[in-house]
N, CA, C and O atoms as a Tripos MOL2 file, in Angstrom:
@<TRIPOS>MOLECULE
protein
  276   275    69     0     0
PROTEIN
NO_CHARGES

@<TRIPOS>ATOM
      1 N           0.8520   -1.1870    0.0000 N.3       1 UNK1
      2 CA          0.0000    0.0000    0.0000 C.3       1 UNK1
      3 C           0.8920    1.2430    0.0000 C.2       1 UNK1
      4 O           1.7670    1.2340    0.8650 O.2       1 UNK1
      5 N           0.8380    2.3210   -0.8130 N.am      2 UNK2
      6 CA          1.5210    3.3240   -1.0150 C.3       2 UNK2
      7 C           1.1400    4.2550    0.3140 C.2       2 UNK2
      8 O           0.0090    4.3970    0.7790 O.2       2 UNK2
      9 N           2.4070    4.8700    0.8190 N.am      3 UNK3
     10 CA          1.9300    5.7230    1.7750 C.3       3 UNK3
     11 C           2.2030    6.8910    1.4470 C.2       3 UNK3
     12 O           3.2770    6.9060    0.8460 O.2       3 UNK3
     13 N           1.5660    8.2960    1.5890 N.am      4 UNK4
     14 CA          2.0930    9.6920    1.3670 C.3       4 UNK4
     15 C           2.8110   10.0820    2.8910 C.2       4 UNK4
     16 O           2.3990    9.9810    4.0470 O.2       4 UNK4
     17 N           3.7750   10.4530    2.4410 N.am      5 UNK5
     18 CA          4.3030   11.0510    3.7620 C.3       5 UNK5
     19 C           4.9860   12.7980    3.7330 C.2       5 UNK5
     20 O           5.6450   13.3790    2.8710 O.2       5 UNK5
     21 N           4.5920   13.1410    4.7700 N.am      6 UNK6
     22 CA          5.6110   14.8520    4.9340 C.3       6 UNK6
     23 C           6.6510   14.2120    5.6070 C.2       6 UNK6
     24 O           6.9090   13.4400    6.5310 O.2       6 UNK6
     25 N           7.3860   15.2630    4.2260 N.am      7 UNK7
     26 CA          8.9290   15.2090    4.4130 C.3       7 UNK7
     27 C           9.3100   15.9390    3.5240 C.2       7 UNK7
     28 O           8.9260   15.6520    2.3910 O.2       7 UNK7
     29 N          10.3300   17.3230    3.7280 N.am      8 UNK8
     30 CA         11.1750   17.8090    2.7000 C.3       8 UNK8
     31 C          11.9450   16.8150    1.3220 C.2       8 UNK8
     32 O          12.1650   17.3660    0.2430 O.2       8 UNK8
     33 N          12.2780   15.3990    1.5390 N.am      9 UNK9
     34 CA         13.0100   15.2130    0.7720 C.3       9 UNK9
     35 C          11.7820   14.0350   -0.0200 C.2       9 UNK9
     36 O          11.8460   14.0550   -1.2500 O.2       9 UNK9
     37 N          10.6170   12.9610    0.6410 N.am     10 UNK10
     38 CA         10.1700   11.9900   -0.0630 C.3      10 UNK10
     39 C           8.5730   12.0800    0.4380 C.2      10 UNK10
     40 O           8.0560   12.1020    1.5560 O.2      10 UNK10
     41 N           8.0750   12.1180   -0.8340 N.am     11 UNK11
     42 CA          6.7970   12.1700   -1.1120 C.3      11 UNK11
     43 C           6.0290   11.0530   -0.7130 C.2      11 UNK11
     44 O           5.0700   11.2890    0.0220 O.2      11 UNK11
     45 N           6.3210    9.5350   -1.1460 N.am     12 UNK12
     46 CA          5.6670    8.5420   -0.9110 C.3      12 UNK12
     47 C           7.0000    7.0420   -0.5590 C.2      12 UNK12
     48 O           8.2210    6.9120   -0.6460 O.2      12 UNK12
     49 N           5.9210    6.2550   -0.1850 N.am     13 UNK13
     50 CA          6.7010    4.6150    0.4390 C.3      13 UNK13
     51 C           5.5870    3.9780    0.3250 C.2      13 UNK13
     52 O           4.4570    4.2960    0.6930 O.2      13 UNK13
     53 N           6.1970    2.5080   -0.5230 N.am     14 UNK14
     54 CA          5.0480    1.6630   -0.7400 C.3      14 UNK14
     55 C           6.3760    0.3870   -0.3890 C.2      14 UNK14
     56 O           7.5640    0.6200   -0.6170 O.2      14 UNK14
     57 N           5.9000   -0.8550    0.1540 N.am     15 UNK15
     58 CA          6.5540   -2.1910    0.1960 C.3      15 UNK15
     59 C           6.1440   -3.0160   -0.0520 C.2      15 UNK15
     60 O           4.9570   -3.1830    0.2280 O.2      15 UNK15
     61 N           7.0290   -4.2300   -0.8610 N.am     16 UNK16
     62 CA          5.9820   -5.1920   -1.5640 C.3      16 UNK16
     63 C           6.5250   -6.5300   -0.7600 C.2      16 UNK16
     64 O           7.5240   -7.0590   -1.2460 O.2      16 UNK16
     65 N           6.0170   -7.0590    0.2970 N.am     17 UNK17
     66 CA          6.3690   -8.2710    1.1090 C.3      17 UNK17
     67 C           6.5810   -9.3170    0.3220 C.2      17 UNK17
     68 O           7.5250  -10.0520    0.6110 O.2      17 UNK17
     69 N           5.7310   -9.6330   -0.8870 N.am     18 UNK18
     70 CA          6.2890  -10.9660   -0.8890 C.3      18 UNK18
     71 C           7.7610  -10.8900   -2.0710 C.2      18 UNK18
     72 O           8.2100  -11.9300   -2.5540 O.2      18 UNK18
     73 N           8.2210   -9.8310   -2.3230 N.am     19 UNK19
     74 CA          9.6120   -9.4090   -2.7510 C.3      19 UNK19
     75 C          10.6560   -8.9680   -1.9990 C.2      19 UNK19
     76 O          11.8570   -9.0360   -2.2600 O.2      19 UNK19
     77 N          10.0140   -8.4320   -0.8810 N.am     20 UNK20
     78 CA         11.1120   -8.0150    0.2820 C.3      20 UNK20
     79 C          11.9220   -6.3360   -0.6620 C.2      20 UNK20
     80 O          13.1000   -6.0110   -0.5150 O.2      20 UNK20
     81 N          11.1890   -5.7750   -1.3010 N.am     21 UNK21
     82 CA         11.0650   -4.2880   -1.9850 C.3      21 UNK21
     83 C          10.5900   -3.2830   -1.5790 C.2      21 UNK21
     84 O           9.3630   -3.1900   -1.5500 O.2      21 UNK21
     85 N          11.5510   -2.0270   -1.0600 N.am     22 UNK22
     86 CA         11.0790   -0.9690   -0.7300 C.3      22 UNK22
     87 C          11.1890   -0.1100   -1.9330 C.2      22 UNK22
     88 O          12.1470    0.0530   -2.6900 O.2      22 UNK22
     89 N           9.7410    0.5170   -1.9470 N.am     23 UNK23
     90 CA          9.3470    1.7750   -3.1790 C.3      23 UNK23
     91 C           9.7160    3.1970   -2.1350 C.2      23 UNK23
     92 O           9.5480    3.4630   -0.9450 O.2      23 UNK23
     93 N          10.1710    3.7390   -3.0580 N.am     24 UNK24
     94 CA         10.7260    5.3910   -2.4830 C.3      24 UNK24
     95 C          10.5160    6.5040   -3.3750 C.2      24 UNK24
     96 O          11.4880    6.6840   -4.1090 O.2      24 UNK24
     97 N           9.4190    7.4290   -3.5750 N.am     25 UNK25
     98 CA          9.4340    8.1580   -4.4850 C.3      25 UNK25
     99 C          10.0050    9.6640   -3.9660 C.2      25 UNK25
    100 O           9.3370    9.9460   -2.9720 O.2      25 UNK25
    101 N          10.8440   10.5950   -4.2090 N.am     26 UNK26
    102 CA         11.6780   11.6370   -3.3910 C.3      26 UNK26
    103 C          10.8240   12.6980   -4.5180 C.2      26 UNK26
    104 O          10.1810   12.4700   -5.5430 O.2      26 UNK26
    105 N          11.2520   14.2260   -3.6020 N.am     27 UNK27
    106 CA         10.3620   14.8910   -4.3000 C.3      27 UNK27
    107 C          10.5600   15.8670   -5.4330 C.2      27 UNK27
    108 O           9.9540   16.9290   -5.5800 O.2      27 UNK27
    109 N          11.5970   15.3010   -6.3000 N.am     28 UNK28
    110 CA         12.5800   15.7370   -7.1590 C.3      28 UNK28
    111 C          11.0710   14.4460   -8.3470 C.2      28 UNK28
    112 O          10.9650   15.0390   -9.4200 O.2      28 UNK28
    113 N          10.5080   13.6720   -8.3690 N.am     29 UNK29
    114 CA          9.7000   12.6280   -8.9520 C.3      29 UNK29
    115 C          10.5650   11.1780   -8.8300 C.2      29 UNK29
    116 O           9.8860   10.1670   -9.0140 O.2      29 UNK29
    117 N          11.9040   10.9990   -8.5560 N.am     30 UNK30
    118 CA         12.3250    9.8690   -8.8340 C.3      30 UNK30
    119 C          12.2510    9.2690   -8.2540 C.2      30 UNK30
    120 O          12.6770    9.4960   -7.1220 O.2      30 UNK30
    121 N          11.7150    8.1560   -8.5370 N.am     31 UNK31
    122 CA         11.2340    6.7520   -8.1740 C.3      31 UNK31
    123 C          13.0040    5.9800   -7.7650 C.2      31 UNK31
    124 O          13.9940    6.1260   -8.4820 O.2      31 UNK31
    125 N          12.9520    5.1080   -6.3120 N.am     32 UNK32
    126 CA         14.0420    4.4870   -6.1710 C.3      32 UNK32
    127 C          13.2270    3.0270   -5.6910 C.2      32 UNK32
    128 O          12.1630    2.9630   -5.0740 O.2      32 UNK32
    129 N          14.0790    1.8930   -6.1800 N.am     33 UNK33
    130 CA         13.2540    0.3700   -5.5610 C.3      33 UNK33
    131 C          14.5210   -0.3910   -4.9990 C.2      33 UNK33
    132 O          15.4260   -0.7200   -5.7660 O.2      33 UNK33
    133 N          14.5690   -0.6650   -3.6430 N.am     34 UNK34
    134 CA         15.5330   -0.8080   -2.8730 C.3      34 UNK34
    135 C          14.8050   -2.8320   -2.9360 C.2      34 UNK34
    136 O          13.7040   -3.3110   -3.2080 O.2      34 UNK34
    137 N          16.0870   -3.4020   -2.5410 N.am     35 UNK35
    138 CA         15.3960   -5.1200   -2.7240 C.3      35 UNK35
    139 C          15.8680   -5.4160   -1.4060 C.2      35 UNK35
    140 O          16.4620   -4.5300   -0.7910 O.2      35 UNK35
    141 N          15.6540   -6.7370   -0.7970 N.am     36 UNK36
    142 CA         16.1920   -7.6000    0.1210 C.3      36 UNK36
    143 C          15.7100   -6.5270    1.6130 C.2      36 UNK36
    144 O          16.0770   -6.8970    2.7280 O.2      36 UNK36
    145 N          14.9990   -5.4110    1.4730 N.am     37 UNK37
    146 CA         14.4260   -4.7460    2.8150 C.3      37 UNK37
    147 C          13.8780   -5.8230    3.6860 C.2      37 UNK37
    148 O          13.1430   -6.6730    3.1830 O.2      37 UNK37
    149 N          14.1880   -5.8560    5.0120 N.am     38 UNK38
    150 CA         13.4900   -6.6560    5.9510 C.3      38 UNK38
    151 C          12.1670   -5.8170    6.6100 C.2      38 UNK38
    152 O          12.3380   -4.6590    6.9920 O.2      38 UNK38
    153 N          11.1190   -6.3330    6.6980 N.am     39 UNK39
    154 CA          9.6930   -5.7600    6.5600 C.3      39 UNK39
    155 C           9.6790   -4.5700    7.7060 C.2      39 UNK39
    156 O           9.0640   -3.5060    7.7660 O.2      39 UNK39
    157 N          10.8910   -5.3950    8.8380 N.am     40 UNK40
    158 CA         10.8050   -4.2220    9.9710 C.3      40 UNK40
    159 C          11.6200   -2.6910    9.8240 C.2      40 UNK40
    160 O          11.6450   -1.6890   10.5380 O.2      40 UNK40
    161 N          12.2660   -3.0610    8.5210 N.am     41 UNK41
    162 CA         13.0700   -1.7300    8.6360 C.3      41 UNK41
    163 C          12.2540   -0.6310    7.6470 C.2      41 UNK41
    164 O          12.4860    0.5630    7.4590 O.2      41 UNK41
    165 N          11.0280   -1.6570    6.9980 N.am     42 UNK42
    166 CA          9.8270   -1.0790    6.3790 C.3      42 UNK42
    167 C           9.2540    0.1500    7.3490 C.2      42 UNK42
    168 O           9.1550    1.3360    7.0360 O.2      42 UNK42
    169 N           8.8390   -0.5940    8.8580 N.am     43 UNK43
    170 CA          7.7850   -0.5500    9.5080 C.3      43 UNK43
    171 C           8.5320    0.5040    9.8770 C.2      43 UNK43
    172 O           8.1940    1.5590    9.3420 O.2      43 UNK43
    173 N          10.0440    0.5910   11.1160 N.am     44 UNK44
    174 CA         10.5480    1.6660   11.3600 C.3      44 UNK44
    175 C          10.5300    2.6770   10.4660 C.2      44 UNK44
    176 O          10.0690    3.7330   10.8980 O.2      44 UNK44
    177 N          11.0000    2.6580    9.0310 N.am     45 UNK45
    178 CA         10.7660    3.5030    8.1820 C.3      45 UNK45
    179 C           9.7810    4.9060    8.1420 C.2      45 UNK45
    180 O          10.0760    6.0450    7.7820 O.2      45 UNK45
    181 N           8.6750    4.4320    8.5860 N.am     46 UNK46
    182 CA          6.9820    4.9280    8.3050 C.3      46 UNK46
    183 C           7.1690    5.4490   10.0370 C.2      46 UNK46
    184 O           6.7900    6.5980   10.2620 O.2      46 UNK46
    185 N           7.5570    4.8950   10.8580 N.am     47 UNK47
    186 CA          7.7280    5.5130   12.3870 C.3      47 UNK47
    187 C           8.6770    6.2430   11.9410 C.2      47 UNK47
    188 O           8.2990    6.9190   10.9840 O.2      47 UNK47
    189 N           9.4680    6.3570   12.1490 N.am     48 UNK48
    190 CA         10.8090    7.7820   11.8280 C.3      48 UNK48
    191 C          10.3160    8.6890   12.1820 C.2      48 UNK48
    192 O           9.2030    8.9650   11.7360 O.2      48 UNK48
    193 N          11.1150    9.7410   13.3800 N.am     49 UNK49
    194 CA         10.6050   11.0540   13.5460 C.3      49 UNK49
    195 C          11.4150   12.1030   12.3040 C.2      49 UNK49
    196 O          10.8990   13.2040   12.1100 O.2      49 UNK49
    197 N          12.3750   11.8100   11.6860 N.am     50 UNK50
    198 CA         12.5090   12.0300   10.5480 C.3      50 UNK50
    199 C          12.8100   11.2890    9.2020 C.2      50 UNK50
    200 O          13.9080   10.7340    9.2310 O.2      50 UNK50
    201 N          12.3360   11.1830    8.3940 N.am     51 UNK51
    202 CA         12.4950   10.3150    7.3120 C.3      51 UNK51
    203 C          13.5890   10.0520    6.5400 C.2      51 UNK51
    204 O          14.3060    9.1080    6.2100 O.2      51 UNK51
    205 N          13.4290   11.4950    6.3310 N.am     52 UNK52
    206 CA         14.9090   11.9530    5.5520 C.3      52 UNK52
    207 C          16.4240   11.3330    5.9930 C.2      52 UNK52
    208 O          17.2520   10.9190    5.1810 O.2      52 UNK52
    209 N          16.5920   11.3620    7.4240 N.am     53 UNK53
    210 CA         17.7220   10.9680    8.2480 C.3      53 UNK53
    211 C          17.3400    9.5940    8.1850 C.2      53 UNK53
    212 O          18.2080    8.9410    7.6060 O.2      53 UNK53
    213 N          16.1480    8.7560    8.6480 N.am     54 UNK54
    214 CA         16.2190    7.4860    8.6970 C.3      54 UNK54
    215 C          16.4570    6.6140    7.1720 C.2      54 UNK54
    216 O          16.6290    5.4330    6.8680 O.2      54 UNK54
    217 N          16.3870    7.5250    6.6550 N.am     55 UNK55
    218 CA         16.5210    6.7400    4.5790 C.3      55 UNK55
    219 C          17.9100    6.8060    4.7400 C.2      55 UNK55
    220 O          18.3500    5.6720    4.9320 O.2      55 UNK55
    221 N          18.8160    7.6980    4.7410 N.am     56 UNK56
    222 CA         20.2780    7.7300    5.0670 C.3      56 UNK56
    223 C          20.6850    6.8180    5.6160 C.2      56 UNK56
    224 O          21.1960    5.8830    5.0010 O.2      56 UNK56
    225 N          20.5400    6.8490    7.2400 N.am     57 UNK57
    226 CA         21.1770    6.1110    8.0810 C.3      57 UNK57
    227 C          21.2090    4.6890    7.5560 C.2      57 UNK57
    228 O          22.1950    3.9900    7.3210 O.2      57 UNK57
    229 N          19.3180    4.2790    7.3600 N.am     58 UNK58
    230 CA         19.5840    2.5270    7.5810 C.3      58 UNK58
    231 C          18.9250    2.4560    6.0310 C.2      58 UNK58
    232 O          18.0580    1.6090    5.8180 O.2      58 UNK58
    233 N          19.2340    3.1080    5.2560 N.am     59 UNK59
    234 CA         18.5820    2.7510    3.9540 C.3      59 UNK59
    235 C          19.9130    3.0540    2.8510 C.2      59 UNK59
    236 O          20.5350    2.0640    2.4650 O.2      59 UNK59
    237 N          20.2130    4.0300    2.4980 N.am     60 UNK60
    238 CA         20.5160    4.7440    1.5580 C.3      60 UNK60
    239 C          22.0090    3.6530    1.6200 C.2      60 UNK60
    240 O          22.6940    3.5890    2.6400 O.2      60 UNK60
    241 N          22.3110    2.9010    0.4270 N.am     61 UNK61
    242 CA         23.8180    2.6470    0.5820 C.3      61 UNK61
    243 C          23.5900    1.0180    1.1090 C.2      61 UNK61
    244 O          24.3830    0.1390    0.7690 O.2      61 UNK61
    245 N          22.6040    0.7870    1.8360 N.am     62 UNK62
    246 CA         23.0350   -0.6480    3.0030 C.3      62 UNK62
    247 C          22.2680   -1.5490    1.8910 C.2      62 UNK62
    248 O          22.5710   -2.7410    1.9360 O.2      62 UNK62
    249 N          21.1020   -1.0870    0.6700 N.am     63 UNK63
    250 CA         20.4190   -1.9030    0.2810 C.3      63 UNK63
    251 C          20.4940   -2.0130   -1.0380 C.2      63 UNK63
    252 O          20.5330   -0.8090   -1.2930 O.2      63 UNK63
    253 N          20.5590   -2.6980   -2.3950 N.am     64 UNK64
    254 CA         20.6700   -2.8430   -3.6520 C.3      64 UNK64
    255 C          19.4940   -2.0870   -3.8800 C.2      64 UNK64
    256 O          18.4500   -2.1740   -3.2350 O.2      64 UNK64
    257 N          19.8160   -1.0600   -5.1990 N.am     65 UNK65
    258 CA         18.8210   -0.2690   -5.4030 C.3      65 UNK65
    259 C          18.7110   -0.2600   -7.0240 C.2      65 UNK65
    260 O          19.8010   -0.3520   -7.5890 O.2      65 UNK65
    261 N          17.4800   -0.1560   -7.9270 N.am     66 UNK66
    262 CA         17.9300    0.3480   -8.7610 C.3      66 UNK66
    263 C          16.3410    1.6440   -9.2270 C.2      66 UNK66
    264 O          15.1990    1.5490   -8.7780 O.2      66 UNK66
    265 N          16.7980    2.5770  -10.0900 N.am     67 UNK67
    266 CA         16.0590    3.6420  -10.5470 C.3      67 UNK67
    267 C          15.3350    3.4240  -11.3660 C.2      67 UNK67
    268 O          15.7620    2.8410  -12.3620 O.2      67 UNK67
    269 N          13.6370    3.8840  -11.2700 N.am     68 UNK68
    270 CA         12.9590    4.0220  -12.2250 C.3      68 UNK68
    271 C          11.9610    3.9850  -12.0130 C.2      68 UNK68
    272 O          12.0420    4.3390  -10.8370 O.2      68 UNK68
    273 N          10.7730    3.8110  -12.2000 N.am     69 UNK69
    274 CA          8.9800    3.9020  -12.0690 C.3      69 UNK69
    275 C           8.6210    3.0110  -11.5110 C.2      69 UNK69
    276 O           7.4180    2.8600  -11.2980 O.2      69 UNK69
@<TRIPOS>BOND
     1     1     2 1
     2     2     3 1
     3     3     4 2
     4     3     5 am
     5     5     6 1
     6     6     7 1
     7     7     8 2
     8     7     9 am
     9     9    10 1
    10    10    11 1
    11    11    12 2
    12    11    13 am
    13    13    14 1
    14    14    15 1
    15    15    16 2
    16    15    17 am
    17    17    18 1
    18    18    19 1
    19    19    20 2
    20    19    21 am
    21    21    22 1
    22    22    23 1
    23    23    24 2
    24    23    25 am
    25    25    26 1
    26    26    27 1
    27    27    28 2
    28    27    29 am
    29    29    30 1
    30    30    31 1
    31    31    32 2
    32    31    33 am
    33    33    34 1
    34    34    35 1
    35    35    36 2
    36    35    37 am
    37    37    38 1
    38    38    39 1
    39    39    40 2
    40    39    41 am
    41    41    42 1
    42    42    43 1
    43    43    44 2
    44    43    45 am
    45    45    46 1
    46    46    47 1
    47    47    48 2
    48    47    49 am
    49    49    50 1
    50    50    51 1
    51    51    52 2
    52    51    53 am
    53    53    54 1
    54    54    55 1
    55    55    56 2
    56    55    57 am
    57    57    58 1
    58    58    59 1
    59    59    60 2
    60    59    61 am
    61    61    62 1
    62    62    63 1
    63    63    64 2
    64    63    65 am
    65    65    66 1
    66    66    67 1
    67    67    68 2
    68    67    69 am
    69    69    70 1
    70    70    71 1
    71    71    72 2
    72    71    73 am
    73    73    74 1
    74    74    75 1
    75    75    76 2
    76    75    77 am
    77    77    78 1
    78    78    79 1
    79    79    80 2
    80    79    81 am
    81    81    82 1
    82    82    83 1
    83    83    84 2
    84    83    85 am
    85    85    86 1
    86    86    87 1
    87    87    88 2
    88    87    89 am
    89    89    90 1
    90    90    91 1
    91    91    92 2
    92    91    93 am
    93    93    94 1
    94    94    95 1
    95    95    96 2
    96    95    97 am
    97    97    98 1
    98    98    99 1
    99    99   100 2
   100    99   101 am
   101   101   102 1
   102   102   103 1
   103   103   104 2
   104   103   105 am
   105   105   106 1
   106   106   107 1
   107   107   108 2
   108   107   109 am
   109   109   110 1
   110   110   111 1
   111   111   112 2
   112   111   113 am
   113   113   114 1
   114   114   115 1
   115   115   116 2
   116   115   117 am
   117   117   118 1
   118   118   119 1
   119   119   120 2
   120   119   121 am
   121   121   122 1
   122   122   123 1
   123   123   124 2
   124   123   125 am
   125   125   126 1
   126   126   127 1
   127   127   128 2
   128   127   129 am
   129   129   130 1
   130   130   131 1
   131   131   132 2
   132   131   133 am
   133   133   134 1
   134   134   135 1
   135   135   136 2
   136   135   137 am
   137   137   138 1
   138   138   139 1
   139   139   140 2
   140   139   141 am
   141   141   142 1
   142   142   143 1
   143   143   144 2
   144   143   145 am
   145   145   146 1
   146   146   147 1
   147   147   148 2
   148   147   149 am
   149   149   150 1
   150   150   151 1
   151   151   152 2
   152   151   153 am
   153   153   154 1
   154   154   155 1
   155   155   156 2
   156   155   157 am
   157   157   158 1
   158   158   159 1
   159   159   160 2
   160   159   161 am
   161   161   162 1
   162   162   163 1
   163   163   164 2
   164   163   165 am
   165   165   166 1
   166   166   167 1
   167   167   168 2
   168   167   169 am
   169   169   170 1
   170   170   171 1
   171   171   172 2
   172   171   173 am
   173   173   174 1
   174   174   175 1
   175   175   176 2
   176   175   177 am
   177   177   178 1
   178   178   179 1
   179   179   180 2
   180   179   181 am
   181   181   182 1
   182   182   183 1
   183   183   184 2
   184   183   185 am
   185   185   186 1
   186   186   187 1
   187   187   188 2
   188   187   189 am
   189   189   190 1
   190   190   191 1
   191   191   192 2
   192   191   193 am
   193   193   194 1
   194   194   195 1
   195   195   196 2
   196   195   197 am
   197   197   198 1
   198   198   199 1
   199   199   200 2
   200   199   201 am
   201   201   202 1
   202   202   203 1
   203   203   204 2
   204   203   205 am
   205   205   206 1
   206   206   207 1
   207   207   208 2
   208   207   209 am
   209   209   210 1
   210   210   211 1
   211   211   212 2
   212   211   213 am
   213   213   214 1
   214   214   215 1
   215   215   216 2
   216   215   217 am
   217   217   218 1
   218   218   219 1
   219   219   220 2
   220   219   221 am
   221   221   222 1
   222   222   223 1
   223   223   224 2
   224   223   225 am
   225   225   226 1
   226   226   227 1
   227   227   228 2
   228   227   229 am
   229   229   230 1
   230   230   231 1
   231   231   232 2
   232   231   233 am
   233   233   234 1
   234   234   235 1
   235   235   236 2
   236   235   237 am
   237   237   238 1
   238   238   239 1
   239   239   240 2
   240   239   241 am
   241   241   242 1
   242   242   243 1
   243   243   244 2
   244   243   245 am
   245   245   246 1
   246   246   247 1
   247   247   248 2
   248   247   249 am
   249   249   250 1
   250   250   251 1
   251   251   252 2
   252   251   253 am
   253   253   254 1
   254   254   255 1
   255   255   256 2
   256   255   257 am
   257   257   258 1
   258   258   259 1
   259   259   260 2
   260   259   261 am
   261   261   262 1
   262   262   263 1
   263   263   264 2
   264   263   265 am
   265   265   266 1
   266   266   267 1
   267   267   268 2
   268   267   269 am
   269   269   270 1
   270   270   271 1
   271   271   272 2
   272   271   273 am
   273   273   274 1
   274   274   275 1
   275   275   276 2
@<TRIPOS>SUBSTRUCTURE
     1 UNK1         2 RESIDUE 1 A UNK
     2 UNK2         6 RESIDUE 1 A UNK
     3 UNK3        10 RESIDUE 1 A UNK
     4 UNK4        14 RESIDUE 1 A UNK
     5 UNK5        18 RESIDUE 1 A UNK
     6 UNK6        22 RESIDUE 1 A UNK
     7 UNK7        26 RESIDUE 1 A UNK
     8 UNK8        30 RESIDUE 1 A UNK
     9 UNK9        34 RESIDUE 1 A UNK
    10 UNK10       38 RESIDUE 1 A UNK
    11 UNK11       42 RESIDUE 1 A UNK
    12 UNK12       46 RESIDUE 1 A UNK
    13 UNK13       50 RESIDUE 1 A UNK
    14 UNK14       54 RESIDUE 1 A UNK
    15 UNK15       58 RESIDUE 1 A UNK
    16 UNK16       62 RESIDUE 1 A UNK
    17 UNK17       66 RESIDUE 1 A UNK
    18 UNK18       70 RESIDUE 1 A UNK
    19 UNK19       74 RESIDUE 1 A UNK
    20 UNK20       78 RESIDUE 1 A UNK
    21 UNK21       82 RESIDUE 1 A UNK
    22 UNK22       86 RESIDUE 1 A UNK
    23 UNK23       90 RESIDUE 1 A UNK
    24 UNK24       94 RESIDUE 1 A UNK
    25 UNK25       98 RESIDUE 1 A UNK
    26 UNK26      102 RESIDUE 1 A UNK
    27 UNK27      106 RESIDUE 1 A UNK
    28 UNK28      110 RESIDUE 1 A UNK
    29 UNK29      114 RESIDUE 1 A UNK
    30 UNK30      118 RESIDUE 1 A UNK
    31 UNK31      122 RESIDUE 1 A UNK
    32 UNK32      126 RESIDUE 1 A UNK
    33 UNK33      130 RESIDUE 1 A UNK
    34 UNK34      134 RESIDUE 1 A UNK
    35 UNK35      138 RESIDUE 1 A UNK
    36 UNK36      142 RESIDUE 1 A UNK
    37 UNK37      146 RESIDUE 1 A UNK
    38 UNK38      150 RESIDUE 1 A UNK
    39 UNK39      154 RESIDUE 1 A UNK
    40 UNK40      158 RESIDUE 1 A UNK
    41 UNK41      162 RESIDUE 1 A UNK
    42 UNK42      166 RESIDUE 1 A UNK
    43 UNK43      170 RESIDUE 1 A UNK
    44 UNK44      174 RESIDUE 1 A UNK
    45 UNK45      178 RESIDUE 1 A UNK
    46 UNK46      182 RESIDUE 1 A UNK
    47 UNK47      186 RESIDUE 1 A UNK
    48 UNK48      190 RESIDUE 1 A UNK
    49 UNK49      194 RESIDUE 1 A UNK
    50 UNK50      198 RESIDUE 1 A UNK
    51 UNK51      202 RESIDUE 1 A UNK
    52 UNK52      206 RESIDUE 1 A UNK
    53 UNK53      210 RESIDUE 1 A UNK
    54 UNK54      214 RESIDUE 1 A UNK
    55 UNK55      218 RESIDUE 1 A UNK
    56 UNK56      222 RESIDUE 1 A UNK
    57 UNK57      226 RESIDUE 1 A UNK
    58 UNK58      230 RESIDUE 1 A UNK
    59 UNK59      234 RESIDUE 1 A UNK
    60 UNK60      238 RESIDUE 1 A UNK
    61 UNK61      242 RESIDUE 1 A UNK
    62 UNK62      246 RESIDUE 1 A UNK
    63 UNK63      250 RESIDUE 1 A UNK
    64 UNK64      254 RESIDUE 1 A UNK
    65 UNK65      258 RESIDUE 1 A UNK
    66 UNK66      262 RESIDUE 1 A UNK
    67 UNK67      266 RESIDUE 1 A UNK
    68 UNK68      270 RESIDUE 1 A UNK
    69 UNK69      274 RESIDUE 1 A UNK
């Protein structure tokens, strides 16, 4: 299920469980699809008191990503 979220840097987060795929759309439009996400770092994700910092910290870099729609 796609979520909208406030945040200076990402518009929406959608995860697809039975792929273990995080959707990231930032607010520049580009779509990022991160693979092998474990569902809880989904869930923390969507808790984050900031988003922006939590995509960095435990996202950005730790997970195979590739670009596009």
């Amino acid at each position: 299920m796609m979520v909208h979220v406030e945040s200076d840097a990402i518009l929406e987060i959608d995860y697809a469980p039975d792929t273990a795929t995080l959707h990231v759309r930032f607010t520049d439009g580009g779509w990022y699809h991160y693979s092998h996400v474990p569902e809880r770092v989904y869930h923390a994700f969507l808790a984050a008191d900031s988003l922006g910092r939590f995509f960095h910290d435990h996202i950005h870099d730790r997970y195979p990503y590739r670009r596009g729609r």
